[in-house]
Structure formats: C-alpha cells, structure tokens
C-alpha positions in Angstrom: -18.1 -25.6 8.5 -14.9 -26.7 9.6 -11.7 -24.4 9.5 -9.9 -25.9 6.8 -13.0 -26.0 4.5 -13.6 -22.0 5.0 -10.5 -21.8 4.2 -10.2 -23.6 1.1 -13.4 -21.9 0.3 -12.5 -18.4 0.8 -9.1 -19.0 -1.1 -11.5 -20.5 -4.3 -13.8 -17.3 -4.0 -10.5 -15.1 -4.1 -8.5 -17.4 -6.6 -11.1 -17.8 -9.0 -11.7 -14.5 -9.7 -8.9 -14.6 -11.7 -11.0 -17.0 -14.3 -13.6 -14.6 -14.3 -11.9 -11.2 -14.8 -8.4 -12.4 -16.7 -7.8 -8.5 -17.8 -6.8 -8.1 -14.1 -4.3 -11.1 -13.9 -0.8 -9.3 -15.3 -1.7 -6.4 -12.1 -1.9 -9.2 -10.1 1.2 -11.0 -11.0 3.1 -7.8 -10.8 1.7 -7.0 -7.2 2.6 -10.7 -6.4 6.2 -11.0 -8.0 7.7 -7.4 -8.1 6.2 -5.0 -5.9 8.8 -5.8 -3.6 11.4 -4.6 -6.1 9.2 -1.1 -5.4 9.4 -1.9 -1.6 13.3 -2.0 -2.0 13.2 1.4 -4.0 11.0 3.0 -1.4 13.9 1.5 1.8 16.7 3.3 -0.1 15.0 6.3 -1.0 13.7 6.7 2.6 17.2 5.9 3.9 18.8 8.4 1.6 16.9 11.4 3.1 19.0 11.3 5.4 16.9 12.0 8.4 17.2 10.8 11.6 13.3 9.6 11.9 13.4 8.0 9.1 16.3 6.4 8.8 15.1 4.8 12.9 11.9 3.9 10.5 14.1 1.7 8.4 16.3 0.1 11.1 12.5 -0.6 12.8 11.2 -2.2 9.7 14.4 -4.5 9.1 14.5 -5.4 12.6 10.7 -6.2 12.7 11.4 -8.3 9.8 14.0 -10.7 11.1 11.9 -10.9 14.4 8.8 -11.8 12.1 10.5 -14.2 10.0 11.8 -16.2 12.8 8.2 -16.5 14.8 7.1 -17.2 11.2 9.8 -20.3 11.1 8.7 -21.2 14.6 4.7 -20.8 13.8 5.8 -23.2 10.4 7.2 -26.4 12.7 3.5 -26.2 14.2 1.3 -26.1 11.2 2.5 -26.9 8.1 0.6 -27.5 4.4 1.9 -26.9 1.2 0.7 -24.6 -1.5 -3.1 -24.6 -2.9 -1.8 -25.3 -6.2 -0.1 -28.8 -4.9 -3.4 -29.5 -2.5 -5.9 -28.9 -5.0 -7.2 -29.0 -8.0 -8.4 -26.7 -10.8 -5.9 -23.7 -9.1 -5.7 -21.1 -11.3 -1.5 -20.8 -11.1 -0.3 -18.0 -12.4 3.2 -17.8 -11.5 6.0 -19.9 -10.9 6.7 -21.2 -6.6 8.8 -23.8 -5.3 7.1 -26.4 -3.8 6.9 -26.2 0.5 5.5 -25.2 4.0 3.4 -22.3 2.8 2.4 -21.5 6.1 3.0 -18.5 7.4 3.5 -16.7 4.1 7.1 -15.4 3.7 5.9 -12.7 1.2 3.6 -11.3 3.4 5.6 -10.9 6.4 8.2 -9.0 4.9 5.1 -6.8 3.3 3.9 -5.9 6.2 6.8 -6.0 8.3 7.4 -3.1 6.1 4.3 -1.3 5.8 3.2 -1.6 9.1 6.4 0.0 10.8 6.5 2.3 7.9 2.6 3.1 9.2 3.2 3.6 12.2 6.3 6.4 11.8 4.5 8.0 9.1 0.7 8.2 10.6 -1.4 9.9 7.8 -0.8 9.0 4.2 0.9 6.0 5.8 -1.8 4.2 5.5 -1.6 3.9 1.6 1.4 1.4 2.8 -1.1 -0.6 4.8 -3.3 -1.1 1.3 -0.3 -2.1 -0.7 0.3 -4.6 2.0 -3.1 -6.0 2.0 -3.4 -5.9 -2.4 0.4 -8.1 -2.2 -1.2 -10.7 0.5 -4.7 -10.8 -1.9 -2.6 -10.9 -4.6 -1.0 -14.2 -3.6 -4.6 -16.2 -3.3 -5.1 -14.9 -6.4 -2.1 -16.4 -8.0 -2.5 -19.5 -6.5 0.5 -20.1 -4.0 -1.0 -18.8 -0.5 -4.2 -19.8 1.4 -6.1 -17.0 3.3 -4.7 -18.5 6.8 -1.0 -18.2 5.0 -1.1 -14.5 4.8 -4.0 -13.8 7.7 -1.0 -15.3 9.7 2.0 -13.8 8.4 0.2 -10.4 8.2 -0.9 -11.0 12.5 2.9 -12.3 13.1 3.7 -8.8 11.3 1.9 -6.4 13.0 2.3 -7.6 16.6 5.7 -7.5 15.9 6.1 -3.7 14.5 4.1 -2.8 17.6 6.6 -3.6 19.9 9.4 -2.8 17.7 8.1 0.5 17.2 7.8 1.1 20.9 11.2 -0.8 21.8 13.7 0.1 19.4 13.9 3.7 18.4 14.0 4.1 22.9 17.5 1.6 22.5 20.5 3.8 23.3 23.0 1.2 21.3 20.6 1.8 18.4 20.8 5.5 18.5 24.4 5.4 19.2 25.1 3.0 16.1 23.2 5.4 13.9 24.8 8.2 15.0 28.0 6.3 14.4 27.1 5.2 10.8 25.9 9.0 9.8 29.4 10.1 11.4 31.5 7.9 9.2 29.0 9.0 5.7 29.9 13.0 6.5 32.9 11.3 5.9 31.7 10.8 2.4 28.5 12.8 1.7 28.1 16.3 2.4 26.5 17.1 6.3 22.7 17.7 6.3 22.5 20.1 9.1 18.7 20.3 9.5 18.2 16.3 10.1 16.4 16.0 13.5 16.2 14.1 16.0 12.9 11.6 17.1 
C-alpha cells in the first residue's frame, strides 16, 4: 500500500467516524474552530502572572511559532495537495475552509507550537497540553479539512522546533534583557510583584 492510499485511508477511518457517532460532531467542531480562542485565554493569563518563567514560556512558544510556520511555508513549496474535502468524495465537511495547500496544517502548528513549549516549561500536568494538541489535530480529520500527513507534519515541524527553542532562547541575554526591559516599563503601570523569580 502506497503512502498516499494509507493516507487517504487513515483520514476515511478518522473522518467517518463522524457519520457513525454525529452526537460527537458539535465537540469536534468546537475543538476544530475555537479552542484556540481558549489557547489565547490561557497566553494572557500565563503572561499576566507575571512571573519571570513563565512569561520566558510565552516568549518560547511565540517564537517557536513563527520559526514553525515558516519551515511549514518552506515544507508547503515541496509538497503540496489541497484539502480532503476538494480531493475526495463523500467527506464528511463539517465546517467552513478556504480552499489551498493544506500541507503542513497551519492549525496544528500553532497547537502544538504552543503545547509543546508550554510542556516542556511546565513538565507534570503539562502534558494535559500535549492531549489538547493531539484532540485539535484529530479534530481536523474529523471535520474534513486536514489529511493525517497535514497534521503528522505540522505537529513534527512543531516539536523539533520547541526543542531547540526551549534550549536556545530562555539562555539569549537580549531576550532576558528585553524582558527585563518590558517588566521595568509595566512597574511603571502595574503594581511590582516582588516574589517573581528568576529561571
């Protein structure tokens, strides 16, 4: 069995589930369309702690990120192929995507940019981060708009590159220095939280 018919096939087994079992298609949608809404949330209210590992956690995740998405451009002029629901038939489509290179998926590199940097600060109950990651990139076969090779790819591009963010950019003296230089100018503003710490 060639690639591109396992593929196809696993993206069927996944995608048609969603015939089967419609009570779970609304979760699914939400998972697909607005859990990054939560994501977001989650950023702001880890940023607004207003301590220092955390807020190096954020700057990590935003920076893996934009170093994701443009290896994800660069992987997309290689391979291309456009969403399962314009490539086959009988897709059960259960949201609304513009029409494009699916490949790598977008959504699931910012997911697991994310997660995976958000992992790998927290250690512990951070791994409930690395399960929302995976139920967003299963959750876009299961709409209809990614194949498993979209989001095995964007998740890969994602993880390899919060590993070496992680170990890289926290160590950066310009990063430090800019973060200490944004918290100096919020005391400005907000009152001083004297028992942030240092990673």
């Amino acid at each position: 069995m060639s690639f591109t018919e396992t593929n196809i096939n696993i993206f069927r087994m996944i995608n048609d589930l969603g015939k089967e079992y419609t009570y779970l298609n609304p979760p699914f949608v939400f998972i697909a369309e607005y859990t990054v809404y939560l994501l977001a949330l989650a950023t702001i209210v880890y940023w607004f702690t207003r301590e220092y590992k955390n807020r190096m956690m954020v700057i990590s995740a935003g920076i893996t990120f934009i170093f994701a998405e443009i290896i994800g451009k660069l992987a997309g002029t290689l391979h291309s192929n456009y969403q399962p629901f314009v490539e086959l038939d009988n897709v059960n489509k259960l949201i609304e995507k513009t029409v494009g290179n699916s490949f790598p998926s977008d959504h699931t590199i910012l997911f697991f940019s994310f997660c995976m940097t958000f992992w790998l600060f927290k250690k512990g109950y951070g791994f409930l981060w690395i399960i929302a990651a995976i139920l967003v990139g299963i959750s876009r076969m299961w709409v209809g708009v990614h194949y498993p090779a979209d989001v095995a790819a964007g998740a890969l591009i994602s993880i390899v590159s919060a590993i070496i963010v992680y170990f890289v950019v926290p160590k950066l003296s310009f990063i430090q220095k800019l973060l200490r230089l944004y918290e100096k100018g919020e005391g400005y503003i907000l009152p001083s939280k004297t028992n942030s710490k240092d990673f």
